[in-house]
C-alpha positions in Angstrom: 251.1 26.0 -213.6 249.0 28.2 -215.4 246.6 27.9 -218.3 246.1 30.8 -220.8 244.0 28.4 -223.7 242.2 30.8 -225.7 243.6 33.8 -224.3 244.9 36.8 -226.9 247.4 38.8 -225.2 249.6 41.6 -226.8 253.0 41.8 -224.9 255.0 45.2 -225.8 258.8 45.4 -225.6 258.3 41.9 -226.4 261.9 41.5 -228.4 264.1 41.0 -225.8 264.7 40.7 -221.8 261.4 41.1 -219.5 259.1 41.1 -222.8 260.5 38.0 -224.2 260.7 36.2 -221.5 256.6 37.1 -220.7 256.3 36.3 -224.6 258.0 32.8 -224.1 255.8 31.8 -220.7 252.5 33.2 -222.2 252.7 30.3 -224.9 253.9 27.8 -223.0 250.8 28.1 -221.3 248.4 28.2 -224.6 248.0 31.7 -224.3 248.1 33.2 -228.8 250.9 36.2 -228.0 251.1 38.9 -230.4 255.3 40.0 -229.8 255.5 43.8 -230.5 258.4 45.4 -230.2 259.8 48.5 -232.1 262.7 45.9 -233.4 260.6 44.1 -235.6 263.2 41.7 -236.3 263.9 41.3 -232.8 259.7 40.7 -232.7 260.2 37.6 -235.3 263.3 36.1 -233.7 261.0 35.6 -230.3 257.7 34.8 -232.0 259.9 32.1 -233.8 261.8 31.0 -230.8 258.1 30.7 -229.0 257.1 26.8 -227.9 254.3 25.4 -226.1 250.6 24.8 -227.0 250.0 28.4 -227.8 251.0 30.5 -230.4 253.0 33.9 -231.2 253.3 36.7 -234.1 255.5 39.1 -234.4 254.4 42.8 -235.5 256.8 45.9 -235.4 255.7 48.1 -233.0 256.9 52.0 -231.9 254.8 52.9 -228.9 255.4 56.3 -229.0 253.3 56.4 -232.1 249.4 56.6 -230.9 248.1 55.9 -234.7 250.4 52.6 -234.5 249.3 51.4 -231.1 245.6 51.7 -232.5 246.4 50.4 -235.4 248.2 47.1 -234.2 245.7 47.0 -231.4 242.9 46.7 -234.2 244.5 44.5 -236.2 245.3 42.3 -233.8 241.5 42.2 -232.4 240.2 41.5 -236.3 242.8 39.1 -236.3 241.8 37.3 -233.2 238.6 37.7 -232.5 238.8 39.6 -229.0 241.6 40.8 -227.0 242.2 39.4 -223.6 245.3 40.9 -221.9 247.5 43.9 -222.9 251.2 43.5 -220.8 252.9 47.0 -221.5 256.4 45.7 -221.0 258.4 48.4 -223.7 260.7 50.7 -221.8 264.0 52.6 -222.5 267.0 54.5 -220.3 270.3 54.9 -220.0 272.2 56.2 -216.6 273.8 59.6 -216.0 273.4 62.2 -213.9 270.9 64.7 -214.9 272.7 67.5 -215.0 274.6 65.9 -217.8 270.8 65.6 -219.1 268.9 67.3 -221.6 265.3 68.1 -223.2 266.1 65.5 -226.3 266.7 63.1 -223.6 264.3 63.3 -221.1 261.0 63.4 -223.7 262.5 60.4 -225.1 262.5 58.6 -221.6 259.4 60.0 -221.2 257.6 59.4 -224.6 258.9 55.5 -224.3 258.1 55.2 -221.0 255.2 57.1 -219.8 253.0 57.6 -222.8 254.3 54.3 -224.2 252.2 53.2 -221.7 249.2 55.1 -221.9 248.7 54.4 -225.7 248.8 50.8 -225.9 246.5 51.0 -222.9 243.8 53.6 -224.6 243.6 51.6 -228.0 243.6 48.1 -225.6 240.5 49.7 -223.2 238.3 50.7 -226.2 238.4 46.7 -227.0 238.1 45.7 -223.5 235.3 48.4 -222.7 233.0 47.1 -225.3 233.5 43.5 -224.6 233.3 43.8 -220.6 236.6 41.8 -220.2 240.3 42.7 -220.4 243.2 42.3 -218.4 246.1 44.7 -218.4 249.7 44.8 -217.0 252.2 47.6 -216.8 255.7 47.5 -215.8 256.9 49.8 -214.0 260.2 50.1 -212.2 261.4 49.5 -208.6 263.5 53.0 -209.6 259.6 54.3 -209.0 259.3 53.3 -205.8 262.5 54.4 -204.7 264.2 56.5 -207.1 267.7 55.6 -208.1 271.0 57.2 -209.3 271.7 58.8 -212.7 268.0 57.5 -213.4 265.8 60.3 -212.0 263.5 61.1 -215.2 262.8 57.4 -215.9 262.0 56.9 -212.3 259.6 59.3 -212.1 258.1 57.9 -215.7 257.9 54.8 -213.7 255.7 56.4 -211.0 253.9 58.0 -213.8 253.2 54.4 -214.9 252.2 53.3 -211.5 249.8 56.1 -211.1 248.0 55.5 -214.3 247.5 52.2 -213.6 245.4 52.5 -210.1 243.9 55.2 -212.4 242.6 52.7 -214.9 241.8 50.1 -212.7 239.7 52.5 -210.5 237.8 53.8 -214.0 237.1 50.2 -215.5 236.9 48.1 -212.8 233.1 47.7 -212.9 233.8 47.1 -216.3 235.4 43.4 -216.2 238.4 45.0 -216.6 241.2 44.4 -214.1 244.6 46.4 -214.3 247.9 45.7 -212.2 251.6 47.0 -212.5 254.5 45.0 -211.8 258.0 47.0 -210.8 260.3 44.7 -211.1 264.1 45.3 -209.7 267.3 45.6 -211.8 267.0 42.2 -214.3 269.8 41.2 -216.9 268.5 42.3 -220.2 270.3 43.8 -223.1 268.8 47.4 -221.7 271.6 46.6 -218.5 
């Protein structure tokens, strides 16, 4: 269906559910998939599980660390070559109401979700901005289009997500740089 031959793409929140799943697809269509995922074991179970022309590696990622995303980000382009596609999959909630709520837990949603975004992003954009190509993804969450119960800090991390996206692609556009967000529904992962 698709064809990804030659394509370097770093998928986070690649060790289980929506990021594995993107992980698995990417090389079956050719595409070399570096699997980050703060689980690094989780990481190496899908990169290992990964069939099809293309090919996978598994590196232990926490995107809430900005020196790590830049660092993996690097490696991955002195690895490869170039860096054609960042999909910013990594994401983390639980539901209650949020009254029951608390500091602790709503920079944690935050710091996973929102700037778990932005820093894969910023270290992927300084690659793509000098090579005039680069494709990025972000997930988001239906929960940011509609809001949803005993969710309200990770939907609106969600919306934060969607935001920064039209942001970036209205920045870099000229630049051969293309960015979308995806906000998928409630999915069966192990994060359900």
């Amino acid at each position: 269906m698709f064809e990804f031959d030659d394509q370097v793409v770093l998928v986070t929140g690649g060790g289980s559910g929506i990021g594995a799943a993107t992980c698995h697809g990417l090389v079956e269509c050719g595409a070399r998939v570096f699997v980050t995922d703060v689980n690094g074991d989780a990481a190496k179970k899908v990169a290992s599980e990964c069939t099809g022309p293309g090919s996978a590696e598994a590196v232990t990622l926490d995107v809430t660390d900005f020196d790590r995303c830049n660092q993996v980000i690097d490696d991955a382009v002195a690895s490869a070559g170039k860096l054609d596609a960042i999909i910013t999959v990594a994401g983390w909630s639980e539901t209650h109401p949020l009254l029951t709520e608390g500091p602790d837990y709503w920079h944690k949603v935050v710091d996973v979700n929102y700037f778990g975004t932005i820093y894969p992003c910023h270290a992927a954009l300084r690659h793509m901005t000098e090579a005039g190509y680069g494709r990025i993804v972000t997930v988001s969450s239906d929960a940011a289009r509609v809001g949803t119960f005993g969710e309200g800090v990770y939907a609106g991390a969600k919306a934060g997500v969607i935001a920064l996206t039209k942001s970036i692609a209205r920045e870099v556009g000229r630049k051969g740089i293309v960015a979308n967000t995806v906000c998928p529904g409630v999915t069966n992962t192990p994060l359900m």
